[in-house]
Structure formats: C-alpha cells, structure tokens
N, C-alpha and C positions, 0 to 999 in steps of 0.2 A: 389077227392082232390078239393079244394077251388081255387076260380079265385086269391084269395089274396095271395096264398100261390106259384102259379103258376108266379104274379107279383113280388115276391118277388124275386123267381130265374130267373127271367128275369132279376131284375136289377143285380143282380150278377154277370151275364156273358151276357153282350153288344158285345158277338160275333153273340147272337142270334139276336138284334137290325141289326147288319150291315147284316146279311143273309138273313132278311127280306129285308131290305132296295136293294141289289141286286138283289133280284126279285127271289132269292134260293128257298124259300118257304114261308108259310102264317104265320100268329098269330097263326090260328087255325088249322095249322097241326101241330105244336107244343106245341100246348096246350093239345089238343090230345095225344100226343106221351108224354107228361108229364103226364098225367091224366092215362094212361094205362102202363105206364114203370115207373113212379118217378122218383127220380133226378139223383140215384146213374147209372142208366143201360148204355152199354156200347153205347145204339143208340147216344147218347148225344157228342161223339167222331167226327162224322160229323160234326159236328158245332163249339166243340172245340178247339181254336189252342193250344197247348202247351207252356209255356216259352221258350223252347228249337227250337220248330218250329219259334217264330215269331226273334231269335236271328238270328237264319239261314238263315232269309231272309233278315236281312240289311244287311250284308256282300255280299252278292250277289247282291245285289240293289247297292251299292259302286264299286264293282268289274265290272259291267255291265257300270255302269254311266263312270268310268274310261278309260276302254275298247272302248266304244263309242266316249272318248273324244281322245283317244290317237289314233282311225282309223279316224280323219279326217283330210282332207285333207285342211294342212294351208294358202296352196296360194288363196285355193277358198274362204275361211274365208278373210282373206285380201281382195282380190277384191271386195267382196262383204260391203266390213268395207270402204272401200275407194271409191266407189261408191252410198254409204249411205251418207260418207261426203260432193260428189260432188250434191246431191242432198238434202240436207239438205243447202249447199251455196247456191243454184238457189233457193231454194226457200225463203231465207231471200233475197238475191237481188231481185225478184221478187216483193216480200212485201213491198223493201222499195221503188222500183220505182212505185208500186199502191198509196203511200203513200206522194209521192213527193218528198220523202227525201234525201238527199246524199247520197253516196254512203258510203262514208266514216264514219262510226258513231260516234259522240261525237264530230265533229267540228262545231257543233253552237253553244258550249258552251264555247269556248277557251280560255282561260284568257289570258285577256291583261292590262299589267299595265298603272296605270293611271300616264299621265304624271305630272313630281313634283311640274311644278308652278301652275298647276291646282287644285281646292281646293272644293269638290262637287259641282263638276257639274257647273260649274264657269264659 
C-alpha cells in the first residue's frame, strides 16, 4: 500500500495523531500494521475510541469534577480565601509605603470648590 494512501487514513482518524503524540506507539508501527492488515482489520480497535466510548467519559469527567467539589472541605477554602485577602492588603500597603504615598488612595485628588468671589485664579 502507498505512503499517500496510508496519510490519508491517518487524517481520518486523529486518534492515531494523539497515540503517537502520547508516546503509545510510532508512525512507523502503524504504518506497518496498515500496510500488512489495511484499514478495515479489527487491530485498528486499539487505537479507536468509539462515539459511544468518548460520551461515556464526559459524564464521568462531570460526576468526578462534582464529587471532588462537593468533598471539600469549606471552612479550609474560606481561610485560605481570607488569608489570600490579608496578603494581597500587605502587599498593596507595602507598595504604597515604597512609593511614599498615603495610605488612603485617591486623597490628593479631592475636589475642592473654588471660593465665589474668586475668579481664575485671582
């Protein structure tokens, strides 16, 4: 059989791309194993997922992701979330005292009205 012929059913089925890419097997033992069996033999089952196989694994993918969300434990999530805030503060006050700045932000900009018998800058 033909290298083109062999590229072609490679693009066909991009499960054999990713089982290369995992380190499963080579180009060239598939290449092989197409060249001595053709496209239809049932070796080609290894490497093929099904419709049916890849529906079966999002739902467990959700069910697990779920699972894992619903065993943890909330109070450590909270302290952890409220000790991320106390250190996300120190370090903006930290910043602004490298910086010289007040503490308080946005008071050197303060509007103040100008008084009325005053007339720019006058």
């Amino acid at each position: 059989m033909s290298k083109e012929l062999f590229k072609d059913f490679a693009r066909r089925h991009p499960e054999l791309a990713s089982s290369v890419m995992q380190g499963n097997t080579t180009w060239q033992k598939l290449y092989e194993l197409y060249d001595i069996y053709g496209e239809d033999s049932p070796v080609w089952n290894n490497y093929f997922t099904t419709q049916l196989e890849k529906e079966e694994k999002t739902p467990t993918t959700f069910k697990e992701f779920f699972n894992t969300f619903k065993n943890m434990d909330m109070d450590s999530v909270q302290k952890g979330v409220t000790n991320l805030q106390k250190t996300i503060g120190l370090l903006q006050d930290l910043g602004l005292a490298s910086l010289g700045g007040s503490k308080a932000v946005g008071n050197t900009n303060v509007y103040q009205p100008r008084p009325l018998y005053k007339h720019f800058e006058d």
